[in-house]
C-alpha positions as CSV (number, residue, x, y, z in Angstrom):
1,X,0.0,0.0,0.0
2,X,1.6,3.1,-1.2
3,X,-1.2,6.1,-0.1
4,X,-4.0,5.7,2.7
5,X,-6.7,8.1,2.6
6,X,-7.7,8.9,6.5
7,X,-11.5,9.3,6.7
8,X,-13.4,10.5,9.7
9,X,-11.3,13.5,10.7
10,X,-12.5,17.2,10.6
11,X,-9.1,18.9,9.2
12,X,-7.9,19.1,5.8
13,X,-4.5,17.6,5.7
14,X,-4.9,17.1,1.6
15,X,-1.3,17.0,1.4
16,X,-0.1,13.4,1.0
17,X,2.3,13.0,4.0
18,X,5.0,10.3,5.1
19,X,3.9,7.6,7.9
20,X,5.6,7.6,11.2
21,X,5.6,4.1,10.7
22,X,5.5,1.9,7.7
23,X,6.5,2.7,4.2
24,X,3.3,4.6,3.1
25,X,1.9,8.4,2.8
26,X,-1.3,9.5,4.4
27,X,-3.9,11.8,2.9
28,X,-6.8,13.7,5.2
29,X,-9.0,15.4,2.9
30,X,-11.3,15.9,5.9
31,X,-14.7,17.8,6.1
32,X,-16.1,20.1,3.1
33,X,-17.5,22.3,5.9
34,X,-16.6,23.9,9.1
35,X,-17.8,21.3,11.5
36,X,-16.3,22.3,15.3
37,X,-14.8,25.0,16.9
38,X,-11.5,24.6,17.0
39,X,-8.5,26.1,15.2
40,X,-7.7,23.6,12.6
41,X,-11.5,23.8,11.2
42,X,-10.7,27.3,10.6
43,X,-8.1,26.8,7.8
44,X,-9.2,26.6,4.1
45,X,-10.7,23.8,2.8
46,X,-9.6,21.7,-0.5
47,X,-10.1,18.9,-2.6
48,X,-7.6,16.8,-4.3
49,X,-7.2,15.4,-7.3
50,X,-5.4,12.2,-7.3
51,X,-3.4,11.0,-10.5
52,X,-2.4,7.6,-10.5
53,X,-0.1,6.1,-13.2
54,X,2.1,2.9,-12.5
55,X,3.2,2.6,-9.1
56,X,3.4,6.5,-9.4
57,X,0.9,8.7,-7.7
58,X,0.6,12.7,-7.4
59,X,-1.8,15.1,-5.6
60,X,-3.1,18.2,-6.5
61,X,-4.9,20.3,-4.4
62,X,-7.6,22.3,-5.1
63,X,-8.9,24.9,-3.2
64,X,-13.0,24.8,-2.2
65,X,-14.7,27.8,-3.1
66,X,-18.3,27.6,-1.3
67,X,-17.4,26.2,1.7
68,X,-19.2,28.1,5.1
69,X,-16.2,29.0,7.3
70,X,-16.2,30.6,10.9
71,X,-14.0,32.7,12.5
72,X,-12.0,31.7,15.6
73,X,-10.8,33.8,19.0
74,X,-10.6,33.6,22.4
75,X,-11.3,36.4,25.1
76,X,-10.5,35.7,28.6
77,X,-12.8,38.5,30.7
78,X,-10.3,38.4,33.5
79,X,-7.8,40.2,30.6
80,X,-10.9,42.3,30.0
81,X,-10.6,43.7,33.5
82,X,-7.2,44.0,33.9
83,X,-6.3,46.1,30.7
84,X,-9.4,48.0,30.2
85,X,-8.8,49.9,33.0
86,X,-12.1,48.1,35.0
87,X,-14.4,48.1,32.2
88,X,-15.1,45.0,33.7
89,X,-15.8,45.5,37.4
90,X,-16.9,42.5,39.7
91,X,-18.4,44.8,42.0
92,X,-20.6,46.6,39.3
93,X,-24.1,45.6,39.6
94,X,-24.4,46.3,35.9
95,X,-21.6,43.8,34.8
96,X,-23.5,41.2,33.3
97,X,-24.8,44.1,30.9
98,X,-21.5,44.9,30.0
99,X,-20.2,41.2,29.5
100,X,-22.6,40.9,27.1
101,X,-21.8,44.2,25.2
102,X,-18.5,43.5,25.0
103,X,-18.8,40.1,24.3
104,X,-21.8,41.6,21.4
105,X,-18.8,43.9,20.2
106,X,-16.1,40.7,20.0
107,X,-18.2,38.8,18.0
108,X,-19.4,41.5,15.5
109,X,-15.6,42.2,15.6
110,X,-14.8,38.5,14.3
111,X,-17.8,38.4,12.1
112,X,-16.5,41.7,10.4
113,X,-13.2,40.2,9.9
114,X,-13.9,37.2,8.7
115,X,-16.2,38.7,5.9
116,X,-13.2,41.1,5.0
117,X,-15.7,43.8,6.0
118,X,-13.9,47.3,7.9
């Protein structure tokens, strides 16, 4: 066996790739869509096209252009509080309301970037 295509795994990893063991390459063409939150699901998507002639074997990889992607961050509110100056004050009755409206604003703010919009 010269190429194993690894099925079941989120991440594209197209790339055909040498085996820590055995004498083979792995391909992970993974999902066509963003399926979980996490980093790797946030990386472009492709196809490959697999040419096979002899015991000769080559990948191309082609990029998928309708797939839904997300955008990824991480906040930690304790940060918040610390470099905002107390925007984010334990003892303010009203910080639940302004969690949420920053939270609102970090969002939109991912959203925006994502969509290449200013």
């Amino acid at each position: 066996m010269d190429l194993v295509f690894w099925g079941h795994e989120h991440e594209c990893l197209i790339e055909p790739d040498e085996s820590l063991v055995g004498t083979f390459r792995i391909s992970q063409p993974g999902s066509s869509v963003a399926t979980t939150l996490s980093q790797g699901e946030a990386k472009r998507k492709h196809c490959g096209l697999l040419e096979v002639r002899g015991n000769q074997f080559r990948m191309t990889k082609i990029p998928l252009g309708s797939v839904r992607s997300f955008a990824e961050g991480g906040i930690s509110l304790k940060d918040v509080e610390r470099n905002q100056g107390g925007v984010l004050d334990v003892e303010d009755p009203k910080i639940e309301e302004k969690m949420a409206s920053y939270l609102a604003d970090q969002v939109e703010s991912l959203v925006r970037s994502n969509l290449n919009i200013g």
